[in-house]
C-alpha positions as CSV (number, residue, x, y, z in Angstrom):
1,X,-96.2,186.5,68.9
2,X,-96.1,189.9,67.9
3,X,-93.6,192.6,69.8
4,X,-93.2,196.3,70.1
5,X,-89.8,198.1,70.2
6,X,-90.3,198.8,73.9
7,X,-91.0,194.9,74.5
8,X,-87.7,193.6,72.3
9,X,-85.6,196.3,74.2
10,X,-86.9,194.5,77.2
11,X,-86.4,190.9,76.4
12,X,-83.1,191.6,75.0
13,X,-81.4,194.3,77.6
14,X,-80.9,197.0,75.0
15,X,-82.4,200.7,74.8
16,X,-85.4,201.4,72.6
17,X,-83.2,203.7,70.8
18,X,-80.5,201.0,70.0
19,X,-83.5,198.6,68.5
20,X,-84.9,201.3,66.6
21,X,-81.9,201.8,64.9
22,X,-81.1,198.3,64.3
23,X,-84.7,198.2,62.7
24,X,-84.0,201.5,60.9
25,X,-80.9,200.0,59.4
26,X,-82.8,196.8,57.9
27,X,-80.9,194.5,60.4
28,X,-84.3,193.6,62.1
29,X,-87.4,194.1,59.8
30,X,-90.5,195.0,61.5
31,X,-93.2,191.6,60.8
32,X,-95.8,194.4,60.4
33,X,-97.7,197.6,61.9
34,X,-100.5,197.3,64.5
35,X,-103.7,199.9,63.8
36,X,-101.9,202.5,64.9
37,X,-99.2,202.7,62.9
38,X,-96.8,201.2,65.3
39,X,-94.1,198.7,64.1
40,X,-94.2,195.3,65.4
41,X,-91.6,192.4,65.4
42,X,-91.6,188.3,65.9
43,X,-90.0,185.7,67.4
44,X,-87.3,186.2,64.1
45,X,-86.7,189.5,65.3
46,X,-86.3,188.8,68.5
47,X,-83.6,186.2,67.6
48,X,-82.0,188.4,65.6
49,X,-81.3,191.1,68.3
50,X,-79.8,188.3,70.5
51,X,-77.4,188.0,67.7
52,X,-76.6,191.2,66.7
53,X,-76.4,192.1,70.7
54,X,-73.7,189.3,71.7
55,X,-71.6,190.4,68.3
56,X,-71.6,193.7,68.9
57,X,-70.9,193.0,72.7
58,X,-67.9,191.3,71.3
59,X,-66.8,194.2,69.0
60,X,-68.0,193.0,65.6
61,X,-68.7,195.8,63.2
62,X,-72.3,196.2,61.8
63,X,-71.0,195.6,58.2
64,X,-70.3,192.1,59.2
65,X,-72.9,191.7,61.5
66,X,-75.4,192.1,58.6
67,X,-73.4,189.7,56.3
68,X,-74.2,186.9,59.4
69,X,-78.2,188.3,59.1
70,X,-78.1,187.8,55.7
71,X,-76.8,184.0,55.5
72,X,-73.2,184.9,53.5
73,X,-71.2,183.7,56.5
74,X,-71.7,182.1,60.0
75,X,-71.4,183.0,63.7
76,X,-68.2,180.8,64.6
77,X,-66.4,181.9,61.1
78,X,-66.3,185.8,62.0
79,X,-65.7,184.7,65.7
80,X,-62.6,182.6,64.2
81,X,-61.4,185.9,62.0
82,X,-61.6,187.9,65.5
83,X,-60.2,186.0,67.5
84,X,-56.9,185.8,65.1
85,X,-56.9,190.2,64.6
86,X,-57.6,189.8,68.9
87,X,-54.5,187.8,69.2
88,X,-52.8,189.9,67.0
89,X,-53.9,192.9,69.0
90,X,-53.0,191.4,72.2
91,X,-49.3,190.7,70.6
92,X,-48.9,194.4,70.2
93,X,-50.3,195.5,73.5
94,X,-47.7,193.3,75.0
95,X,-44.9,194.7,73.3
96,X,-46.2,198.2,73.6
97,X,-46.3,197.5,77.7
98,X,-42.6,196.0,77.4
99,X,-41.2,198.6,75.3
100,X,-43.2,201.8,77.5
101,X,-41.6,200.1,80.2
102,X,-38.1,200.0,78.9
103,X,-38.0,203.6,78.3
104,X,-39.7,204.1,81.4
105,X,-37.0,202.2,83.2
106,X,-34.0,204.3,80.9
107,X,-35.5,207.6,82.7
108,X,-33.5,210.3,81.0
109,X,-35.7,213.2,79.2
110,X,-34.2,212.5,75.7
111,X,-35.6,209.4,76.1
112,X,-39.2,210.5,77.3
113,X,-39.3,212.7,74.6
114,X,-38.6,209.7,72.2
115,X,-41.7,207.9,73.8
116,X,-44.3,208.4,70.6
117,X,-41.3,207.9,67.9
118,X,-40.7,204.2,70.1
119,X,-44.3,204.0,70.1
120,X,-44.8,204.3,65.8
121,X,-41.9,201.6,66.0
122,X,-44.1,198.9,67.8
123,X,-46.4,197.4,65.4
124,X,-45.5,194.7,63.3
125,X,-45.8,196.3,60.4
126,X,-43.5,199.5,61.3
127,X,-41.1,197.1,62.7
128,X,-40.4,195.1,59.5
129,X,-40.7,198.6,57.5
130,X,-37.9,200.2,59.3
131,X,-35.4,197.0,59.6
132,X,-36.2,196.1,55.7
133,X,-34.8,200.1,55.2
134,X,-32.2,199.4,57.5
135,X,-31.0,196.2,55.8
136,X,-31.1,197.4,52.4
137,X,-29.2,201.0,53.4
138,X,-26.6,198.9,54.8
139,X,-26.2,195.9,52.9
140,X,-28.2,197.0,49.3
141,X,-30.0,194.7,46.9
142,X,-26.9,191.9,47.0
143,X,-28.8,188.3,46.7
144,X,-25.4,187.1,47.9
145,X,-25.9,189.0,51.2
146,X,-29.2,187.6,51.9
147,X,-27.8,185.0,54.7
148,X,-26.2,188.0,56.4
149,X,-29.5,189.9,56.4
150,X,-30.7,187.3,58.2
151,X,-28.5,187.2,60.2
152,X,-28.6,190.9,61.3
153,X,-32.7,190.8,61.4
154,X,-34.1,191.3,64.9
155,X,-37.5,189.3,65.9
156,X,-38.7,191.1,68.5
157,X,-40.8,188.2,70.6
158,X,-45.0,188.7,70.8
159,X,-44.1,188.8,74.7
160,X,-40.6,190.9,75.1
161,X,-39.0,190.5,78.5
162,X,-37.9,193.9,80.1
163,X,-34.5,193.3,78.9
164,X,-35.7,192.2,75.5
165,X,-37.8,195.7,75.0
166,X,-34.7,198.0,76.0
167,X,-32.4,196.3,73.8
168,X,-35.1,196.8,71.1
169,X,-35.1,200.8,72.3
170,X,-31.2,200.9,71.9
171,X,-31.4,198.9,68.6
172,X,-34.2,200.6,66.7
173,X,-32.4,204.1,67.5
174,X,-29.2,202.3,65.6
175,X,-31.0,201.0,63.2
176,X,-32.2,205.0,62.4
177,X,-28.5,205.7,62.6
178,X,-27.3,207.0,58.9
179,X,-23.6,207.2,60.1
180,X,-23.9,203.6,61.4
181,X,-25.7,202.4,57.7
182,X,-23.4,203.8,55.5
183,X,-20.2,201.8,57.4
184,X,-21.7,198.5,57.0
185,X,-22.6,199.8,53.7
186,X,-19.1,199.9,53.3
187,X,-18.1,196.5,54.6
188,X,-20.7,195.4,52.2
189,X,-19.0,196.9,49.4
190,X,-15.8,195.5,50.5
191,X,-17.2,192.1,50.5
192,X,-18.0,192.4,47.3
193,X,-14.4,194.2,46.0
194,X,-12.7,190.3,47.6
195,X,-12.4,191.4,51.1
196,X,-14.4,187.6,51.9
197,X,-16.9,187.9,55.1
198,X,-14.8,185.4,56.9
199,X,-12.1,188.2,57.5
200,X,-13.0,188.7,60.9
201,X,-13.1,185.1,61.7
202,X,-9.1,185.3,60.4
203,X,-8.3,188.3,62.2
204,X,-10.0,187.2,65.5
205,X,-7.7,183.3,64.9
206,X,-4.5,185.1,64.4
207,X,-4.9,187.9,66.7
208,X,-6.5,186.7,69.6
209,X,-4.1,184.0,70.9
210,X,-1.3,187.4,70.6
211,X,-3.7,189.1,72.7
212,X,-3.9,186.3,75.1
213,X,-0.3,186.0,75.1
214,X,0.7,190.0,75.9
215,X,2.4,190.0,72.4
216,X,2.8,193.7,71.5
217,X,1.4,194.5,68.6
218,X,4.4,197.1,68.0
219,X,7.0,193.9,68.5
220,X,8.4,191.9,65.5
221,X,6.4,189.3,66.3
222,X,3.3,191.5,66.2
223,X,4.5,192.9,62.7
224,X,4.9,188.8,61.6
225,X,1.1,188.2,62.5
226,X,0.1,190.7,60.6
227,X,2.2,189.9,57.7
228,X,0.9,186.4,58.1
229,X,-3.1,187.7,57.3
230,X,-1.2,188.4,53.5
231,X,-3.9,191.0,52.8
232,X,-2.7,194.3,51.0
233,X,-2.0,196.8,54.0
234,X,-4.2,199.4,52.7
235,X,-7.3,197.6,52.1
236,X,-7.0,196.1,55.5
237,X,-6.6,199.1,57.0
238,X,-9.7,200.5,54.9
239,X,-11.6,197.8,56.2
240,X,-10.3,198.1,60.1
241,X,-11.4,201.4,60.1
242,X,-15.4,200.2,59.0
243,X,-15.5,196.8,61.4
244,X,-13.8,198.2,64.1
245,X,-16.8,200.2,65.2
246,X,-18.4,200.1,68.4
247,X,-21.6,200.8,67.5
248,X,-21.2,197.3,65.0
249,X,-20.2,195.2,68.0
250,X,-23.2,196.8,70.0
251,X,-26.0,196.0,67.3
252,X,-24.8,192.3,67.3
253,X,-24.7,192.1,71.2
254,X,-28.4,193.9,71.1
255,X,-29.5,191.6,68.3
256,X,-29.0,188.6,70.6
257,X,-30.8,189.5,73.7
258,X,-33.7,190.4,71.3
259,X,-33.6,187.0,69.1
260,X,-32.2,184.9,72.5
261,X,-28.9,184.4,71.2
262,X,-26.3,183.4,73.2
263,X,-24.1,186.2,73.8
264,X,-21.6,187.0,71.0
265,X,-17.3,187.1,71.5
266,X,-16.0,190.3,71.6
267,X,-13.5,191.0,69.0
268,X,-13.2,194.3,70.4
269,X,-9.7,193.3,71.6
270,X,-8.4,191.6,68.7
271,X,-9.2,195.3,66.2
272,X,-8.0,197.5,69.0
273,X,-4.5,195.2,68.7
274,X,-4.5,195.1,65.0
275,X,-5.6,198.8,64.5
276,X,-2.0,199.4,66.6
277,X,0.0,197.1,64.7
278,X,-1.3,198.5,61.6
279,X,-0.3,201.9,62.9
280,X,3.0,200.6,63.4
């Protein structure tokens, strides 16, 4: 059966224009010309338009739409490679509500004018490229440190609560902080000078039971505690000033409500005592 434009646009729901210009681009051939010059279309044709119609309905591109005319792939393989870059998509949209809703939620106008920086921040790719700066500011190209990059890597869910998104607001802006990179650049470097990574662990088993206990750190027995870390005074102090750094403790507690980590032990207490008894 033979067909004119007017007839396929009727058969198939689209305008006259839109299946001229699918014929005009070769998707759908005309079968031949009538006496007056008219093209005509068959049944091929009119399968075709049903085709191209639910792909493009479903946001396929014409580029791939005429690689499913031409035989080179099928219906249900690009439909399988959109539904991935959909879910993908919908991934981002989620994080993108979660996060505009953070910075909604914080209310102040720095952070309202910090909207479309958060916003460049929330695709997968942006995410990794600014914590892969981050990590290699701060900790530099050490294959030794690489369980300690880990460590400090946020994975920001594909559905962030409310209090995931904020923490990921808070944590991106330290993450851009150079102050903040170039101390636990330092603490890097004075892992690798001998100051071992398990220092905290030391300071926080020796220090916190004298915390717990009211010992002053100015006493003699405050002086024998420290004495008992037998690490050279200044280096210790070198590194005291670096760890003991709010903004250090704050990444770790942010990094946890982001990854779901349980929530981290302060060891606030511990440097504040040790930063005395040092100053004693």
């Amino acid at each position: 059966m033979a067909y004119s434009i007017g007839e396929l646009a009727h058969r198939t729901g689209l305008t006259v224009k839109a299946v001229r210009f699918y014929s005009d681009r070769g998707l759908v051939p005309p079968s031949g010309r009538n006496t007056a010059g008219q093209r005509r279309y068959d049944d091929a044709a009119l399968a075709r338009l049903d085709v191209i119609r639910v792909l493009r309905d479903l946001g396929i591109d014409l580029a791939t739409i005429r690689r499913v005319i031409d035989g080179e792939t099928t219906v249900a393989e690009v439909a399988a490679e959109h539904a991935a870059a959909v879910e993908v998509q919908i991934g981002v949209l989620r994080r993108r509500s979660a996060v505009l809703k953070a910075v909604a939620n914080r209310g102040s106008p720095s952070e309202e004018r910090s909207v479309v920086r958060q916003q460049a921040l929330l695709s997968e790719v942006e995410r990794q490229c600014l914590v892969g700066d981050f990590l290699a500011d701060a900790l530099g190209d050490r294959p030794e440190l690489a369980g300690i990059a880990r460590t400090l890597t946020p994975e920001l869910p594909e559905d962030p609560s409310l209090e995931q998104a904020e923490a990921w607001v808070e944590l991106a802006a330290l993450m851009r902080d150079t102050e903040f990179r170039a101390n636990l650049r330092r603490l890097a470097d004075g892992h690798e000078a001998g100051l071992r990574r398990d220092l905290a662990a030391e300071v926080r088993d020796a220090v916190t039971p004298a915390v717990a206990a009211g010992i002053a750190p100015t006493s003699p027995e405050g002086k024998a505690i420290v004495d008992g870390l037998g690490r050279d005074p200044g280096e210790l102090r070198q590194w005291l000033d670096v760890v003991n750094d709010p903004r250090r403790e704050r990444y770790v507690e942010l990094l946890g409500v982001i990854n779901g980590w349980a929530a981290p032990e302060s060891l606030a207490p511990a440097f504040d005592w040790l930063a005395e008894a040092m100053a004693a």
